[in-house]
N, C-alpha and C positions, 0 to 999 in steps of 0.2 A: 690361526686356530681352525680347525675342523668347522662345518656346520652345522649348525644349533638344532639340537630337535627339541618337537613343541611339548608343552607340559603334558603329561597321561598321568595315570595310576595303572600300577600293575600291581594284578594279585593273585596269589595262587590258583591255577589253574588246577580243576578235579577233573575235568571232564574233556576227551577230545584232543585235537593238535594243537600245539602252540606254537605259536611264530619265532623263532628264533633274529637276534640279532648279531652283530660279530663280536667275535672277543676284543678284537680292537678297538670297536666304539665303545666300549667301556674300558679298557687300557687306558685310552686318551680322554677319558673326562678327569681322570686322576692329576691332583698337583698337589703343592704345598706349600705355606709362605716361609721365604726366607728373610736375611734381616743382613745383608755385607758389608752397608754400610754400620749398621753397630756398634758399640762401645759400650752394651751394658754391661754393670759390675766390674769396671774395668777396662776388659778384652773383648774382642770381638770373635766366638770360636767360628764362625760362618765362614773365615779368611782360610780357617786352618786346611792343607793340605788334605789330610783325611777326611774332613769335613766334604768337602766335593767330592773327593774319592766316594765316598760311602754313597752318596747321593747319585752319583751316578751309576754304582750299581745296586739300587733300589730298583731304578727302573721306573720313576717317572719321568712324566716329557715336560709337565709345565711347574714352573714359579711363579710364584707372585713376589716384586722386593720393590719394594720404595726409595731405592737409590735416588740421590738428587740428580739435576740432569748434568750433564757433561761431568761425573765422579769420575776421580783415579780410578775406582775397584770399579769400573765396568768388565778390567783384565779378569776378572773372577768369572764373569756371566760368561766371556767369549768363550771362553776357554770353558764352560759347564757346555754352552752351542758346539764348539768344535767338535768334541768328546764323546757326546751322548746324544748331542741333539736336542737336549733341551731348550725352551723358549719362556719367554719372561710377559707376563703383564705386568706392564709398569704402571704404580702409583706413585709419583715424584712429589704430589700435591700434596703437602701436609700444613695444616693449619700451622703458623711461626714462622714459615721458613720463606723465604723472597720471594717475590710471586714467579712466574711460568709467563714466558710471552709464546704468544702461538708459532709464530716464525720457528723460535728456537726449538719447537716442540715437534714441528713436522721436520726441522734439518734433524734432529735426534735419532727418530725412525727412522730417515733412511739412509743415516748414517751406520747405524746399528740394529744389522737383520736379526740380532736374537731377540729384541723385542717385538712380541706377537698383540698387544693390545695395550688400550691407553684407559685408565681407571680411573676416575673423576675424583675429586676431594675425598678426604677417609676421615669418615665418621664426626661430619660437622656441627651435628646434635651435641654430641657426646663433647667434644672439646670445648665447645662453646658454654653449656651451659657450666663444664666441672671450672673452667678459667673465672668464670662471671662476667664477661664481654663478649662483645661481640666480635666476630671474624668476618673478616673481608679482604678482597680480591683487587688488584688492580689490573686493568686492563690495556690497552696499548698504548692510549693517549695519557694513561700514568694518573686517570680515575678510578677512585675506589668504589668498591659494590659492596656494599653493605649487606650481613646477615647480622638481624636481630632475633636471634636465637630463641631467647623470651619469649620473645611473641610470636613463635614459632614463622619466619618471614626468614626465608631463603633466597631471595632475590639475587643476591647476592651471589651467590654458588649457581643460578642457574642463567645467570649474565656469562658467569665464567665457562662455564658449561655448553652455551650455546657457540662461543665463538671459539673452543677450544675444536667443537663439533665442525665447524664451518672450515676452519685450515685444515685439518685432517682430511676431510672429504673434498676442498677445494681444490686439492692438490692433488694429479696423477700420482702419483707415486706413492700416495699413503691413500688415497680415496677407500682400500680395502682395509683399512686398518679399522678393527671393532673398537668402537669406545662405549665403555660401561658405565651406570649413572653411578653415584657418588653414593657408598653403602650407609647409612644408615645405623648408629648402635642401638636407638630404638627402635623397633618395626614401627610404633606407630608413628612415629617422625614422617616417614616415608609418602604418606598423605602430600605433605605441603612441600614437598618438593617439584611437586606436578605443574605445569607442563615440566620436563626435563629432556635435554635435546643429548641421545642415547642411546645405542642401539640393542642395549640389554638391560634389566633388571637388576640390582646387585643385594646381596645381603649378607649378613655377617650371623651366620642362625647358630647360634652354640645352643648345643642339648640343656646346660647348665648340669653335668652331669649324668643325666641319664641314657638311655637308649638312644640312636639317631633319630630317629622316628619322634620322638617327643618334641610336640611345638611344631614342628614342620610344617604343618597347614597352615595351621594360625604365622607363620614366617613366610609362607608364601605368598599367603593374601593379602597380609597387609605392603609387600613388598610392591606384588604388582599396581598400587595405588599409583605410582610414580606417574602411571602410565593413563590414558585412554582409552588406550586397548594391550591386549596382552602381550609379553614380549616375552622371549626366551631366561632363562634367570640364570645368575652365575653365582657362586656363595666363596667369595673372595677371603671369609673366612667364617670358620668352624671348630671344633672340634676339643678338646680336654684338657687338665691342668692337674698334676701331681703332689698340690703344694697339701701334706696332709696338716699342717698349722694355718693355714689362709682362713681367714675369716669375714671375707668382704662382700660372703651373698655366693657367690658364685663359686658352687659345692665340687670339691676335686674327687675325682676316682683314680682307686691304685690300677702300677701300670700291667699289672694284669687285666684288668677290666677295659683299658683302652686300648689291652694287646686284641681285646676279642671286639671292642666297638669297633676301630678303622676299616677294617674290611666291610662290615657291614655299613660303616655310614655310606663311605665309597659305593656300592651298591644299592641301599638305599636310597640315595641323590638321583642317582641312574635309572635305577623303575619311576622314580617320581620325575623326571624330564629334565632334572637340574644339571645346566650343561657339561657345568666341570664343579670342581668340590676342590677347596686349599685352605684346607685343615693348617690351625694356627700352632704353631710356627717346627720349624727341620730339627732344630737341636735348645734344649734349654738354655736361656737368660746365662745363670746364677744357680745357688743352691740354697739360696733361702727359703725353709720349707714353709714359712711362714706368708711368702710373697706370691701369691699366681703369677705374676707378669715372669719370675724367674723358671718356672715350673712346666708350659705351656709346651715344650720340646714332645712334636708325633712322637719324633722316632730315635733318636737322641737324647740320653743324656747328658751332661754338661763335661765330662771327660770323653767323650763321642764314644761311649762306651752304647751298641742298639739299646731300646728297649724293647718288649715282646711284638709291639706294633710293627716294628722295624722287621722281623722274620717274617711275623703275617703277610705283608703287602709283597713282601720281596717273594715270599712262594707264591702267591695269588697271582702276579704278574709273570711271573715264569711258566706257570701254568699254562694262563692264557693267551701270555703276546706272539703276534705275528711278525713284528714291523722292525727292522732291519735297520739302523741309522746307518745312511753311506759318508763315512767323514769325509771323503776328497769332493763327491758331487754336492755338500751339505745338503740332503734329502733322504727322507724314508720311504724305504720301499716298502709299500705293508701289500699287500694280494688285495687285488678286487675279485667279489664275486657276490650274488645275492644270497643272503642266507636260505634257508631251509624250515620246514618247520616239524616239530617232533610229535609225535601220538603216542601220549601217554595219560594215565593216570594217576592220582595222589587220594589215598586213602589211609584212616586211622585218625590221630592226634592233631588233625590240622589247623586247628584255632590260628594259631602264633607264627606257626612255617611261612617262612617267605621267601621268595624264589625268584630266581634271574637265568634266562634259557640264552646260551648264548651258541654260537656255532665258527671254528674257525675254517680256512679254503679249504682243509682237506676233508671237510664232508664230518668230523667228530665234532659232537655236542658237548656243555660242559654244562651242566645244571647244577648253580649255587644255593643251597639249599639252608637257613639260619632259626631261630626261633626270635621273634622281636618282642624282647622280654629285656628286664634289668639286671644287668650282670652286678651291681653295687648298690648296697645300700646307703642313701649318706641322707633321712631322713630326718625329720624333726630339730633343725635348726644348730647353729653353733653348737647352743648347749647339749646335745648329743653328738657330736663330734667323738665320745669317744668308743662311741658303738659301731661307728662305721665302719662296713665289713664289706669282702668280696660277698657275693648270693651266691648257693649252688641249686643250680639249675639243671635238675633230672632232664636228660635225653628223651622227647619225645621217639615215637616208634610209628612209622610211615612207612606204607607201602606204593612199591611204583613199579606200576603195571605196564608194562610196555607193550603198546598197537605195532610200534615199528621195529621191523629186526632191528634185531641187536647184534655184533659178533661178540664185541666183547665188551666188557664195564670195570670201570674201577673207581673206586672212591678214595680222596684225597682230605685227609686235614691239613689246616695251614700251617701246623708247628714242622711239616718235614713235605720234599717231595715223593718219596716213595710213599706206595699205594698202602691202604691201610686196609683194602678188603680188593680182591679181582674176581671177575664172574666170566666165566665162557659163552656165549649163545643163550643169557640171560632172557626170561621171559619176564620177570618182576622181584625186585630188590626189597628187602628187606631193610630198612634203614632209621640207624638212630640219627635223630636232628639234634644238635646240642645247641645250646644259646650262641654259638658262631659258627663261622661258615664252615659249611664242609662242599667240596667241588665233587659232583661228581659225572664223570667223563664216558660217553656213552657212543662209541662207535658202530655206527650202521652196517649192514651186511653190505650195502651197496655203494662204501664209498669213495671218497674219488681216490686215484690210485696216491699211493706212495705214503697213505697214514700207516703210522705205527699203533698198535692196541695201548 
């Protein structure tokens, strides 16, 4: 994994230059969880050939999959590494399934380089209390560690946790391997798991529907409780569910609405410091509309037919990626260089506008520009379920005044790569902000050689 940066808030800047970052550090905080081992409703579509294929040109670098340890279908991950480059945080630890000896856990990694981190039990509130027992851990000497769920008393899990901490780090060979603490399905769970031996935060922050933005603080703060002091945070999962019959609390948006959320959550995680974001889960369960757990597919549907989220991210990444996977040296070459910073202004409608300044090696900026508003209505409880509608959301109208030459400009929606507006020697853009991202690409007079406008 890349390294972590600390939590901020970024917010629209009016005034002055802004710091850009690269388009790579946010390239690479993008993932998404997948499921290979699987057999929901049957089959497992995660196995199928297309299914990687597609994934792979997407264009992200990281997974998350809960494979058990030493599984047949590891042949699926290698082969995702060889390919594209992709890398895997592994959660193997699931509450039911045989415990995890440490030994076996540090020969795993460095048996298999596609594994990039190790993710502590998944969601031991949540199991615990929906089973009505308690869960617990056996450790080497084939003693168990009790979690009494109940009485909120994780002991148990952070027995497990400390010594799962201790071989990883003991051992040359995996000592740099990041372990994340055990995510939580309630934030406020996340209290009494403290001390937790870890070297990240984790959480599991779904909007419930709404905007990215919603709940995120209140997801952050109760997360970092884990902690004593603050630690970088990973959101191991996130993200929408399509089921328009589900009636379990947890309100689904059409995939229009999550064709314009992804980008923005993606981005959104990113100004707020959250290191990577894996939006639940590659492709749909099932087709029961009635089921969230079958519905939950980013970018997939259940015939691996995209949904709109699937074009979004694919043009947002193409946009802005640098980094090169070498399949023979397995390594990416992405450009080192420090960013730059831009002078400019944002004037008009700016309440809502939110902004991400990024810059790649060859000296152009890319300013993402969104409104963080709700693209879906799904208010007032089941019993209105059947009002629930896309919003439309009037384009605000912003101006951007530009300190820095300019040569040239172009603006980008994420449904296509070609440009939707181009400017020559622009001094200040006129610009509608729609409720999703629009890019827009801003080349200096002075820069470094070999960019294209």
């Amino acid at each position: 994994m890349a390294a972590m940066p600390s939590i901020y808030t970024l917010t629209v800047s009016t005034t002055g230059a802004e710091q850009a970052r690269t388009t790579e550090s946010f390239v690479n905080t993008m993932g998404v969880d997948t499921h290979f081992k699987a057999n929901y409703a049957g089959t497992s579509v995660f196995t199928n050939p297309t299914a990687s294929r597609l994934l792979g040109e997407l264009g992200l670098r990281h997974i998350r999959d809960d494979m058990p340890i030493n599984s047949g279908k590891y042949r699926y991950l290698k082969a995702l590494y060889a390919n594209y480059g992709i890398r895997v945080t592994w959660t193997p630890v699931i509450p039911g399934r045989p415990p995890i000896k440490a030994a076996d856990l540090v020969s795993n990694f460095v048996a298999h380089p596609f594994f990039e981190a190790f993710e502590g039990p998944n969601e031991v509130d949540g199991f615990g209390k929906a089973k009505g027992k308690e869960i617990y851990w056996v450790d080497e000497k084939g003693v168990k560690k009790i979690d009494n769920v109940k009485a909120n008393d994780y002991s148990g899990t952070r027995a497990f946790m400390s010594a799962m901490y201790a071989a990883l780090n003991g051992d040359p060979r995996t000592a740099k391997i990041p372990v994340l603490a055990p995510p939580m399905a309630h934030p406020g769970q996340s209290q009494y798991l403290k001390p937790i031996r870890a070297d990240y935060a984790n959480m599991h922050s779904y909007p419930n529907g709404r905007e990215p933005s919603e709940g995120l603080e209140a997801w952050i703060s109760d997360t970092q409780k884990m902690f004593d002091t603050s630690k970088p945070i990973i959101a191991t999962e996130t993200g929408y569910h399509n089921a328009t019959r589900d009636k379990s609390g947890h309100r689904y948006v059409s995939q229009r609405a999550a064709g314009k959320y992804m980008p923005r959550l993606y981005a959104t995680y990113f100004n707020r410091g959250i290191a990577f974001a894996y939006p639940f889960t590659w492709v749909d369960f099932g087709t029961n509309m009635a089921d969230r757990e079958n519905n939950f597919g980013a970018y997939l549907n259940r015939d691996l037919t995209p949904k709109p989220a699937y074009t979004h991210v694919k043009n947002l990444i193409s946009l802005l990626k640098e980094g090169t996977w070498n399949a023979t040296a397995r390594e990416w070459k992405i450009p080192t260089f420090t960013p730059g910073s831009l002078e400019y202004t944002l004037s008009g409608n700016t309440n809502e506008v939110r902004q991400t300044l990024l810059q790649k090696s060859t000296g152009a900026f890319y300013l993402l520009l969104w409104q963080d508003v709700n693209c879906f209505f799904n208010g007032g409880g089941n019993e209105n379920m059947a009002n629930w509608k896309d919003t439309t959301n009037a384009p605000v109208t912003v101006t951007l005044k530009l300190g820095t030459t300019i040569s040239s400009a172009a603006v980008y929606s994420l449904a296509t790569l070609k440009p939707i507006e181009s400017y020559i020697k622009p001094t200040s853009l006129n610009l509608n902000v729609p409720d999703e991202i629009i890019v827009v690409k801003l080349v200096p007079a002075l820069s470094r050689k070999g960019i294209t406008p």
